[in-house]
Each structure stands twice: as C-alpha cells, then as structure tokens.
C-alpha positions in Angstrom: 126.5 85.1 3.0 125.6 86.9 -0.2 123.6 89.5 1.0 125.0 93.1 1.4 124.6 93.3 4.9 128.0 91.5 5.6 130.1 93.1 3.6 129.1 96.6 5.3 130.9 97.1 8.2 128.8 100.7 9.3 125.7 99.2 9.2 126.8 95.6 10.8 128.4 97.9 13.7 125.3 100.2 13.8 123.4 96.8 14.5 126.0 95.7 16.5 125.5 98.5 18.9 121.7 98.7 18.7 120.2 99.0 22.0 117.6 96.5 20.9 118.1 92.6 20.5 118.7 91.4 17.1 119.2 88.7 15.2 119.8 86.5 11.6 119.5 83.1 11.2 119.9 81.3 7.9 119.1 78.3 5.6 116.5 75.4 6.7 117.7 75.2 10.2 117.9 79.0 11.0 121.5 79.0 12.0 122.3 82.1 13.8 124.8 84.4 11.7 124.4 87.0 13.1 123.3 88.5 17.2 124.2 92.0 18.5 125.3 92.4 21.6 121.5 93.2 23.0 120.6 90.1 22.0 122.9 87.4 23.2 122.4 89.5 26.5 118.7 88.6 25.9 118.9 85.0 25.7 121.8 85.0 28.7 124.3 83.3 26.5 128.0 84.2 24.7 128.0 84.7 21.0 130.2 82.1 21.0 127.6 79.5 22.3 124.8 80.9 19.5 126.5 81.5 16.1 126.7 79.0 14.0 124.5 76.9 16.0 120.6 76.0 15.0 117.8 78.5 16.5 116.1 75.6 17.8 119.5 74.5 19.9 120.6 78.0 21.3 116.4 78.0 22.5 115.3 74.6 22.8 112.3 75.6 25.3 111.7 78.2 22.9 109.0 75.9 21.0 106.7 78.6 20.0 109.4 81.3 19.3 111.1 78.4 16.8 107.4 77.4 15.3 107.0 81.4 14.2 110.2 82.2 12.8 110.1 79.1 10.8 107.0 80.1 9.3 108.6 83.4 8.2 111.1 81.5 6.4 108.9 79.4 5.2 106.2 81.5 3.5 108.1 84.9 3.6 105.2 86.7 5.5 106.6 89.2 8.4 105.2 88.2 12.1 105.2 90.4 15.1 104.0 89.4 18.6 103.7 91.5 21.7 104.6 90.2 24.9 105.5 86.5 23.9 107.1 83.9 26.5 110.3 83.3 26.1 111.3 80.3 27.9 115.5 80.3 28.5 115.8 77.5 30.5 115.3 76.6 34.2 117.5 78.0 37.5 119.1 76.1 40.1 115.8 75.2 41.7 114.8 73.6 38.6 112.0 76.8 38.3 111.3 77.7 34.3 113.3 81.3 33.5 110.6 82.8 31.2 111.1 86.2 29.9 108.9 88.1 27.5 109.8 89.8 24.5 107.8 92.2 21.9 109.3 91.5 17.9 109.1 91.5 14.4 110.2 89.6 12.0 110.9 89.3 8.6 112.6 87.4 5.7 116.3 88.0 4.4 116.4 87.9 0.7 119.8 87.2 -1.3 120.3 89.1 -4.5 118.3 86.8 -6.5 114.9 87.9 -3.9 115.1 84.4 -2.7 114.7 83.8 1.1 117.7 82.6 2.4 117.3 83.6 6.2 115.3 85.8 8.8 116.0 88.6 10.7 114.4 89.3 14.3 114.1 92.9 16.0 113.2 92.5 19.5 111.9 94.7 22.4 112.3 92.7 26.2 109.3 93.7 28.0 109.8 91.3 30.5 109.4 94.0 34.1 106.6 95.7 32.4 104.5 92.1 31.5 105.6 91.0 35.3 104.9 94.0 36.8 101.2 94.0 35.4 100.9 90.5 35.9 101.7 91.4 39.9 99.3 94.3 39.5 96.6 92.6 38.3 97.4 89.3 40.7 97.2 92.3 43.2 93.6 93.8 42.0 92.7 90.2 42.4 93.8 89.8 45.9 92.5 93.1 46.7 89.2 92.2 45.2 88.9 88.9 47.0 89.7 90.8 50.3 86.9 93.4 49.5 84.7 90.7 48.6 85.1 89.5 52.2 85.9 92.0 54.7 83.7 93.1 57.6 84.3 96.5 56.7 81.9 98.5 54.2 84.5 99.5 51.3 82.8 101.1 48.0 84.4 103.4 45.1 83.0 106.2 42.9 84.4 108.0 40.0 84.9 111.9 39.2 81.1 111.8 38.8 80.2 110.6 42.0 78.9 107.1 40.0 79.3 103.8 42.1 82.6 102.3 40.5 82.3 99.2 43.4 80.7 98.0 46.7 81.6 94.9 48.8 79.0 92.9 50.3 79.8 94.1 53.9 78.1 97.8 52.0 74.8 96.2 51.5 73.2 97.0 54.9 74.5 100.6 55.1 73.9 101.5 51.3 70.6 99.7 51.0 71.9 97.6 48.0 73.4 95.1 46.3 76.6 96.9 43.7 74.5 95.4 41.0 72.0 98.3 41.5 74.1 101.0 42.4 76.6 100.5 39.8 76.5 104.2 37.7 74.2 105.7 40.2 75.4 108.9 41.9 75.7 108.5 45.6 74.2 111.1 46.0 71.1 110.0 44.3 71.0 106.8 46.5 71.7 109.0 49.4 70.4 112.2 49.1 70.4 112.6 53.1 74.2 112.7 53.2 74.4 116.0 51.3 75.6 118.7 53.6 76.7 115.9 56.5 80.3 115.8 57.9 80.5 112.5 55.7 79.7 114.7 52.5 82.3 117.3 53.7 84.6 114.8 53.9 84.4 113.3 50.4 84.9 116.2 49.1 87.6 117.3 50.3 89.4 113.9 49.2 88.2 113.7 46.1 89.0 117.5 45.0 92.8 118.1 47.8 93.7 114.3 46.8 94.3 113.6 50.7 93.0 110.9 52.9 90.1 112.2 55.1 88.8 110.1 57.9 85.5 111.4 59.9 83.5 109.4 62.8 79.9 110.7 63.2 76.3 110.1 64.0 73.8 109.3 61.0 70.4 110.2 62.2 68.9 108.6 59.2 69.7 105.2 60.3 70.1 106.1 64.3 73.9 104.6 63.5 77.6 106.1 64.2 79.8 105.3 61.1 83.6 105.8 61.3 84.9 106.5 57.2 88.4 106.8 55.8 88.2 108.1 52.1 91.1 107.9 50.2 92.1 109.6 46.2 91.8 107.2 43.3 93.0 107.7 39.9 89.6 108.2 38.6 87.8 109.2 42.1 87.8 108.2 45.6 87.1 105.0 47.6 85.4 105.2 50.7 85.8 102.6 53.9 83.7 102.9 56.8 82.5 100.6 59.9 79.8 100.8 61.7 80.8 101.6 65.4 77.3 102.3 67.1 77.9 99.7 69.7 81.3 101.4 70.1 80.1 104.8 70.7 77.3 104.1 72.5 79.4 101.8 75.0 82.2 104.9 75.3 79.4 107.0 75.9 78.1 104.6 78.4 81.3 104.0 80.1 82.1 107.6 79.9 79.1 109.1 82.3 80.0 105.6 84.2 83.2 107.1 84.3 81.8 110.6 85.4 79.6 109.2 87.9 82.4 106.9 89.2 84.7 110.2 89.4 82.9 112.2 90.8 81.7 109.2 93.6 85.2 108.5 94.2 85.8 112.2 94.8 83.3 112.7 97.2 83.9 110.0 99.9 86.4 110.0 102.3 88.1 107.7 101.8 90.7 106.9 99.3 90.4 105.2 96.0 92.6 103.5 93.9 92.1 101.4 90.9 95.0 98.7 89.5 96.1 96.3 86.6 95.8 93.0 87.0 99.3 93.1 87.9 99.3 95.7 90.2 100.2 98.9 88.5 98.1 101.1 89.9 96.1 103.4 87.4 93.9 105.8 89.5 94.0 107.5 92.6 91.4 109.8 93.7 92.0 113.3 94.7 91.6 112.0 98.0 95.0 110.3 98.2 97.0 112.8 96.5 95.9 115.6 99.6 96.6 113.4 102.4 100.1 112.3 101.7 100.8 115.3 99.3 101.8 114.1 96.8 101.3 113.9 92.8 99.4 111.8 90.6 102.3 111.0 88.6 104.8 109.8 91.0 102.3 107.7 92.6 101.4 105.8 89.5 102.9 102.4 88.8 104.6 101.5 92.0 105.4 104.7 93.1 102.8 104.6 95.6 104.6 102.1 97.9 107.3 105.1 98.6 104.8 106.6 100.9 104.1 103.3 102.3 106.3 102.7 106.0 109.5 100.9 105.2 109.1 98.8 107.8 105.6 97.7 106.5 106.4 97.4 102.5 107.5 94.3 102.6 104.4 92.9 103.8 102.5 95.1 101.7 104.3 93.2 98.6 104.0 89.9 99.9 100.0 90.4 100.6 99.6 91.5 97.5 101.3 88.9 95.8 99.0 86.4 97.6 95.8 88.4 96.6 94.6 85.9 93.7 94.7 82.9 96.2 91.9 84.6 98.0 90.4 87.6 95.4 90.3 89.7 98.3 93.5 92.1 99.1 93.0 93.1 102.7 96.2 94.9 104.4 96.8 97.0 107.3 99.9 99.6 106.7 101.2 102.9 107.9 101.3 105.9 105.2 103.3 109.2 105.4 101.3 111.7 105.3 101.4 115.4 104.0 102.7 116.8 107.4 105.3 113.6 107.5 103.6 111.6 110.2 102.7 108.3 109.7 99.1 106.7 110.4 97.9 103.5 110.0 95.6 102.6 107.2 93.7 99.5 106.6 93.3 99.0 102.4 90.8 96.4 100.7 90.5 96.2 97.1 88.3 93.6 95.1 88.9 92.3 91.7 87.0 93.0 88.9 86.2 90.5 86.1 86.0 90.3 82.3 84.4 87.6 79.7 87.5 85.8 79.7 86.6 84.8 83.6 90.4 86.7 83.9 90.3 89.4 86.6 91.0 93.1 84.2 91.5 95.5 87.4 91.8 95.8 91.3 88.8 98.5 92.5 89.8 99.4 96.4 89.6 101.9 99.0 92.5 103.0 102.0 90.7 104.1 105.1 92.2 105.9 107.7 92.2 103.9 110.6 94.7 105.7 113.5 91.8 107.1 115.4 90.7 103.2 115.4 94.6 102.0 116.2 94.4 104.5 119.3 91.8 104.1 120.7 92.6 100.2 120.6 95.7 101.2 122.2 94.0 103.3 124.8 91.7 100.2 125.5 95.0 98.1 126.5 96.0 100.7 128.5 92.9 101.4 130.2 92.3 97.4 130.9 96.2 97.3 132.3 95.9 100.5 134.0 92.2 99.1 135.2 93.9 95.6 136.7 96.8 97.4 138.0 94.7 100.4 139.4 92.4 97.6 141.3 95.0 96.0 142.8 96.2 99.2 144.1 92.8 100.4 145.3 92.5 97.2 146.9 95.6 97.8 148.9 95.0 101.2 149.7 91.7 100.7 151.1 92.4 97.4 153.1 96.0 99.0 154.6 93.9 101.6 156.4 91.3 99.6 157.0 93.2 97.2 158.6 95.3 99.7 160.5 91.8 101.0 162.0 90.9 97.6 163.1 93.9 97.0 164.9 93.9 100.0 167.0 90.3 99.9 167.4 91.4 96.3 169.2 94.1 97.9 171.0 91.8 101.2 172.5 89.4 98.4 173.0 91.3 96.1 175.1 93.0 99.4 176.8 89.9 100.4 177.7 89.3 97.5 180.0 88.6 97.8 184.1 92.5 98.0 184.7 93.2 100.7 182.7 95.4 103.1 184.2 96.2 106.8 184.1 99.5 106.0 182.4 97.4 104.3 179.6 96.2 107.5 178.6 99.1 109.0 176.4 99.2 105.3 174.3 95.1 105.4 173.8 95.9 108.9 172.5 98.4 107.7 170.1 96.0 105.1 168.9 93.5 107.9 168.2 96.2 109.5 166.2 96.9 106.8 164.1 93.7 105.9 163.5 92.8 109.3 162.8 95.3 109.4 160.1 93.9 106.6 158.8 90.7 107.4 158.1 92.2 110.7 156.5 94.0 108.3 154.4 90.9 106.2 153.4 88.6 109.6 153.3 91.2 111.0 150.5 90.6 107.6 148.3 87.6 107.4 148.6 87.5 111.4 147.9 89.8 110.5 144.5 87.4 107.6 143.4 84.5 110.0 143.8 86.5 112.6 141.8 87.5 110.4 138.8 83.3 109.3 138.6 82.8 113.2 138.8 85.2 114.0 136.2 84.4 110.9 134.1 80.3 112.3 134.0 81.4 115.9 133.8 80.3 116.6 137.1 83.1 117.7 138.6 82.2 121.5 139.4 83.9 124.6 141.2 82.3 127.3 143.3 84.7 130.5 143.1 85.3 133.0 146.1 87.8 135.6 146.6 90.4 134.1 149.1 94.2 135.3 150.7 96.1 132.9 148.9 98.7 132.9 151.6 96.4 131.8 154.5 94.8 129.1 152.1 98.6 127.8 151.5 99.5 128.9 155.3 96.4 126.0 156.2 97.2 123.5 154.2 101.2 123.2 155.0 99.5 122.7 158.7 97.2 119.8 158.0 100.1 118.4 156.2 103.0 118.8 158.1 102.5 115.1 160.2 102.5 113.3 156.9 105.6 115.4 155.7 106.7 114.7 159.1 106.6 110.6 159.1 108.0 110.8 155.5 110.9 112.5 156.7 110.6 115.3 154.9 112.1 118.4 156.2 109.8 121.5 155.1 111.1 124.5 153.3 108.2 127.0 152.4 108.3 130.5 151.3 105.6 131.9 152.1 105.3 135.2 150.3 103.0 138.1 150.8 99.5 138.2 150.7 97.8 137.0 147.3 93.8 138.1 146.6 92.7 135.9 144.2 89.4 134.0 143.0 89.4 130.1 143.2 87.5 127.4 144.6 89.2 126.9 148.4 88.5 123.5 148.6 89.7 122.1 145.3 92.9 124.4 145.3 93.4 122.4 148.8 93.2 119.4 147.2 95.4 120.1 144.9 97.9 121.1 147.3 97.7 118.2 149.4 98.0 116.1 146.4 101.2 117.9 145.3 102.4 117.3 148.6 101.2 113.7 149.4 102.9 112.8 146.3 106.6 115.2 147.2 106.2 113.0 150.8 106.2 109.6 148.5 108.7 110.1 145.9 111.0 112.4 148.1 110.9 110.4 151.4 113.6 111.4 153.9 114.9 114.5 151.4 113.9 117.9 151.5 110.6 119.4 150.2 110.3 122.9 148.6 107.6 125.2 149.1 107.3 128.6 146.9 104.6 131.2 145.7 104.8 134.7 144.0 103.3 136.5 141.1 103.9 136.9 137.7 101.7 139.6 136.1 98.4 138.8 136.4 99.4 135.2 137.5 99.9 133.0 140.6 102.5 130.7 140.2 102.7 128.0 143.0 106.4 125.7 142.8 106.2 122.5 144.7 109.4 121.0 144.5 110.9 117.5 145.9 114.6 115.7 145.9 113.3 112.8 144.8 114.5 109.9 142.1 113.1 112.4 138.9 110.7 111.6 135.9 111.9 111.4 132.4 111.4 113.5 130.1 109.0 111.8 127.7 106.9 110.5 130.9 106.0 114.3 131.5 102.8 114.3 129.9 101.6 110.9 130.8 101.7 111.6 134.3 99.1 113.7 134.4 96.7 111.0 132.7 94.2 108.7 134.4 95.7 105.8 136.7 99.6 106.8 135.5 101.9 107.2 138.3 104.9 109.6 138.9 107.1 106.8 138.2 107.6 102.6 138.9 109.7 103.0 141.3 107.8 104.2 144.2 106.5 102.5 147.3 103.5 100.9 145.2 100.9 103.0 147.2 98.2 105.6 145.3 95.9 105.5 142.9 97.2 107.1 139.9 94.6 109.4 140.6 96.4 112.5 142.1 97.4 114.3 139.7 94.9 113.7 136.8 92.0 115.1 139.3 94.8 118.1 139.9 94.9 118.5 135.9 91.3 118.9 136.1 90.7 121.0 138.4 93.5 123.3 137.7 91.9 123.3 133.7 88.4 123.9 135.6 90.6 127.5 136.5 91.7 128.0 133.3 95.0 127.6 134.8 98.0 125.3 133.7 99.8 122.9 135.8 103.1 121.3 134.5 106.1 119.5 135.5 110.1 120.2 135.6 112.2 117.4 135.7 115.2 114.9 134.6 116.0 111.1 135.8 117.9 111.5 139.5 117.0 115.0 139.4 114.2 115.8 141.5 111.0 117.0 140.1 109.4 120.7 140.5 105.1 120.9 139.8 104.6 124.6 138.6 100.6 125.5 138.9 100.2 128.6 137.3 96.4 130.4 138.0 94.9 133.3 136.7 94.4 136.0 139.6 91.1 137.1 138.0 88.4 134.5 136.9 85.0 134.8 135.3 
C-alpha cells in the first residue's frame, strides 16, 4: 500500500463519506482494500466480508463486472458503462437479485507509475433502469391492447399530425396508420372542422383536460361517442361507434312516449315490474285512485294499500306466477277516500334473448261494480226462490180460503136452508170477501213491481183533504186491524189541502198499515198527521218486535221484509212499491226504530207538487 491515498486520512474519510459507491482492489486478483460505506451498502454486504477478499469472491455472479475491471488492470485503459447488471446473488425464492449500476473506472498507479490496483466510482441506477423497463413493458402492453381493442383509439401531436391509430380506427378514419402517419387530421378530415368533435379537441389539447362529446356525424350518417385526453406532445383521442345505441334509445324512447302516454290514457291502472317483483312504474292512474305517491309505492310499497286480509294471497300468487307466466289475482285496494274495492290485476311477462323473462307488464281494473252486481245477482236469485215460495203461499191461502166457503154457501144454499142460516152465509161472504181483498192486493203488488220494474208505474195528481183520504182508509182497514188485535189510536188532525195521487197515497197507507197489523199483532197501533212548513208528515207507528238499525235501508228494497221473524206472509213487496211511489211525489219515506222497540214509518210529502 504505497500509494498516497492511505496515508491521507482527509481524503480516505472524504471517500469514506462519499455518497457514491467506491472502491480499490489490488494486485492480480483485485483484492478489495478499500470500499466506502456507499459501496458495501451497494453490494449488500459488511466490509468485513469484502476487504481483503478477491473481487471475483465478494461478486461471484458478477462475471461481466469481474471481466471489465480486469481489463483495466490489465491494460491500464479507464472503462465506464451505464446501466450495467449487477447480479448480487439470489433471494429466498431462489429469484436472481440484479441491480444496475453506472461507473468508471480506472487504474491505481504506485509511485513508480506502475499499476498496482483499480479504483471504481459507481452511480446505482437500479429504480430508474426498473422503472423504464416497467414503462416501456407498459407502452408494450398498452400497445398490444390498442392493437386489439374494439374501440377506435388514435394520437396526434401539437401539430395536429397522426402520432398512432389502432386497427379498430380504420373504418372511421378511412385508413390504415401507415397512410395517416404525419398527416394533419384535419387534412384527412376536413368535415370535422367546426363540429362538436373539433370543439372538443381543442379544448383538450390547449386546457390539458379530458373532454368527452357523443354526437351525430352526418358525413358517415353515424353517432360517435369520443373521450380525448392531454399527451405530453398532444392529445389521444378514443371514440366508439354507438349508432345502434342511439338509434335504439331513440327508438325505445318514442316507444317509451307512446307507451306513456297509452298507459296514461286508459282507465285502468298500469304497472310494470322486475323480474322479481319490484315494481318500477305505475301510471298516473294508480297514484289518483288510492292517493298516493309514486315513491312510496315503488318496490313493495304498493302492497300497503293492498287489504290486509288479502296480502297474503297476493304474495303467495305472485310467488307462483312463473309456474304459469300469467299473474292473475283478485284483491281489495284502499282507495283515496279510504274505502276498499275489489280489483282484479293481470300482468304478463316479458321476454329477453336469454329466453329469461326481464319485466312483468300488467294492468289493475276496477272490478266492485262487477263484485256487486254479482252480489246483487245472489241476492236477487235467493230473494227470487224465497219470494216464490211466498207468492205461492199467499195466493193459494186465499185461494183456498175462497174455495172452502164457496163449498160451505154452496151446501148452505141447499132446499133446507133455513132463516137462521142466513147470519152464517153472511159471514162466509165476509170471509170470502176479505179474501179476495187479500188476493186483489198481491196481485195489485205483482203488477206494481212489473210497473216499476218497466218504468211504468205513473201518478195522476189532484188536490185532495188529506184528512178525509186518511179518515177512508182507517175505515176500510179497521177489520184487518181488528182480527190482528190491534187496538187503533189515530189522530186525526185538521184538514190538510194537498196535491197527490189518491189512489197510490191509499196504497201506501194500507201498506203501512197491513204491515203495523203483522209485525204488531195484539199491541197497539199509532196513527198521526200534522204539518211541518210546507210539508205533510204522516207517522205510522206499531209496538212491535223492532228492526235493527243497519236493516233500515234494506227494507225498503225489492223482496226484503221488515224482519225474519214475522208470520212468513207478504211479498217483500210493500214497502219497496211505497218507496216508489212516495219518490214518484218527490217525497221521502223513512223508518225509526231499535231491536224490541217498536218501529215508527215517517212519510214526509210536499204540500205543493208540479
């Protein structure tokens, strides 16, 4: 160790402490004598594994570091290299651990000038070389992808010159990169000055911002979608062709419109699901008659207006839907008013190219009217059967009754017949008198009901004392009040001018009183008149067994009765030809009454009519 360089500390510390790896091997093997702290760092060992020891045993893998600075010491010429491998060995996964390093260097000369070692100045460059090496693996990659993708990709620099196309450009540029390279695209496409497209290059290339623009190309009858984004040296442009797009959302969009405004026009409502169920549309429709919003309905919300006592059928129907493709479902839905009425719902699935069903398309139709009037039917066929059964007895009792004493006046009426006879053939008269009063008024009602049942049921208006028309009728009536047991308490009132047909306000009368005799037989009757303003209020009142309260209305209906409990006789006829003709004078004729409680009929008439 002759040479100066050892035995000055300043300079051996200043290379000690050199940022930079360095190095000095000596003699015929290159036996390290000297590495700063840089470079032992650099080869990832201790100085005490690398002084003293050969170069080619601290870097055995090192074969083409070794081979250079050999040659340095062997024919004293410097040599730098940028960027060298430097193999150091290989990791736990037995993978090579290769750095790379930028040096010089030279021959160490004793005082005599004769080489006696080398020294090596070193720059690691290892994360720049990777870093390029990924960079450039990456342009590869990138360049690969281009080369393949669907989309149209080209670049151009600050010039507007074609810097790249991909294949996927050809049919929208008109050519191959090959012939565009260092044209201006706007020489190739001179059309595209002053388009949205143009615009939009622009502004990329000169605000450095990505700018994406979808619009129609008359040129080529096409609709391009383009992202362009800043380059270093200019912009690169991506675009697809999306005519079939466009042209589909603008098909599906005046579907849309035509569907809308379809769906907004019928009656009915519409609704359109998932495929598992969510409903996605209503029409207006469905949002006015249960008043409600679009937003809660949505989803599932729509089964809170469904009945809760019909929801869970309404699930399980649905569920099942897909066994048949057809959802068809009757259920009750609250409406805006917060009534219920039934609704009968059918939707049908529609399909896509996957043979997968996409949506449920349906309607809900209001179908109460339907649900009553099916209702009404059953009614009408019970109240038919029960109402022939009863017509059947109330013509043959009569009937038969008439026979009988027709036989018994007959036989009465024999050559014996005596003086003292006289008084029994008159109370066969009577009875069969009574009779035929009794089968005149069915046959009356039956008439009635076919008259009010064809509109024909008419009323001829005269100016009557309603007193003397009430005194008359509580006359013809008093034997059948009479045989009920009835005892009679009438108020007669004063004198009462008023217009009214005399022969239907009769009939009403009697069947107000007929019906007092029935249901109050053996209690008394009440009989009342009087005015109130410029109406006649008549009060027929009996002690009888009552009508409940929610049976008020139905009374007055076609073949109802007062209640079940009577002697089984009448029609169920009375009092719905007394509605009508009572409505005929613009009156109104209602009843008072609890269970147990009697019940009071209160005809009110106007005193004046048209």
């Amino acid at each position: 160790m002759n040479n100066t360089i050892y035995n000055n500390p300043i300079l051996l510390k200043i290379l000690e402490d050199a940022p930079l790896p360095i190095g000095i091997y000596e003699g015929p093997e290159l036996r390290f004598v000297f590495i700063n702290k840089a470079g032992a760092e650099a080869i990832r060992k201790s100085k005490e594994e690398i002084l003293g020891r050969p170069y080619g045993e601290v870097l055995p893998h090192a074969i083409e570091r070794v081979a250079s600075v050999k040659r340095v010491y062997e024919t004293g010429e410097k040599f730098s290299q940028n960027e060298m491998p430097l193999p150091l060995g290989f990791d736990e996964d037995g993978k090579p651990i290769i750095d790379y390093v930028s040096f010089l260097s030279q021959p160490v000369y004793d005082v005599k000038d004769k080489i006696i070692g080398v020294a090596s100045f070193g720059f690691m460059v290892t994360e720049e070389v990777v870093a390029r090496n990924k960079l450039a693996e990456s342009a590869h990659r990138t360049s690969q992808i281009l080369e393949h993708l669907s989309t149209g990709f080209f670049s151009v620099d600050k010039n507007w010159n074609f810097t790249y196309s991909n294949p996927a450009a050809i049919p929208a540029l008109g050519f191959p990169f090959s012939e565009l390279k260092g044209k201006s695209v706007w020489e190739v496409h001179p059309d595209l000055v002053g388009t949205e497209f143009y615009h939009a290059y622009h502004k990329s290339m000169k605000d450095r911002v990505v700018v994406e623009v979808q619009n129609y190309y008359p040129e080529q009858d096409k609709w391009y979608h383009t992202t362009s984004y800043p380059l270093d040296e200019g912009i690169a442009v991506s675009f697809t062709d999306v005519t079939v797009r466009k042209k589909s959302e603008e098909a599906r969009a005046l579907s849309d419109e035509r569907f809308h405004t379809l769906t907004e026009a019928l009656p009915q409502m519409v609704w359109i699901t998932e495929s598992d169920g969510k409903v996605v549309y209503f029409n207006q429709r469905w949002m006015e008659k249960t008043g409600t919003s679009l937003e809660v309905n949505l989803g599932h919300g729509w089964l809170n207006v469904v009945h809760p006592d019909d929801r869970e059928n309404t699930i399980k129907v649905w569920n099942e839907r897909e066994k048949t493709n057809v959802y068809d479902i009757e259920y009750r839905l609250r409406m805006a008013d917060g009534s219920y009425r039934w609704h009968l719902a059918r939707g049908v699935p529609t399909i896509g190219e996957d043979k997968k069903i996409k949506q449920w398309v349906g309607s809900t139709t209001d179908i109460q009217n339907q649900k009553d009037a099916q209702e009404q039917l059953k009614r009408a066929v019970v109240a038919r059967d029960e109402f022939l059964s009863i017509a059947s007895h109330e013509l043959k009792t009569p009937l038969t009754i008439i026979k009988l004493q027709a036989d018994l006046t007959k036989r009465t009426l024999g050559p014996d017949i005596q003086a003292t006879d006289l008084p029994r053939i008159s109370k066969f008269a009577d009875t069969t008198e009574r009779n035929v009063q009794r089968l005149t008024r069915v046959v009356d009602d039956m008439l009635d009901i076919s008259r009010v049942s064809t509109g024909k049921l008419n009323i001829e208006l005269e100016e009557v004392n309603f007193r003397k028309v009430l005194d008359e009728t509580m006359e013809r009536m008093t034997p059948i009040l009479k045989d009920a047991g009835c005892r009679v308490e009438y108020s007669p009132g004063s004198d009462v001018r008023v217009r009214l047909d005399k022969f239907r306000i009769e009939q009403v009368l009697i069947n107000l009183l007929t019906n007092a005799a029935r249901y109050g037989k053996g209690r008394p009757v009440h009989v009342s008149f009087g005015t109130n303003g410029q109406t006649l209020v008549i009060k027929v009142k009996d002690n009888g067994a009552g009508i409940s309260p929610e049976d008020h209305e139905r009374i007055f209906e076609r073949f109802e009765r007062a209640t079940k409990t009577a002697d089984g006789s009448g029609l169920g006829l009375g009092l719905f030809i007394v509605k009508n003709i009572i409505d005929l004078h613009h009156g109104t004729v209602r009843v008072e009454s609890g269970l147990n409680s009697g019940a009071t009929f209160i005809v009110e008439l106007p005193l004046t009519q048209n």
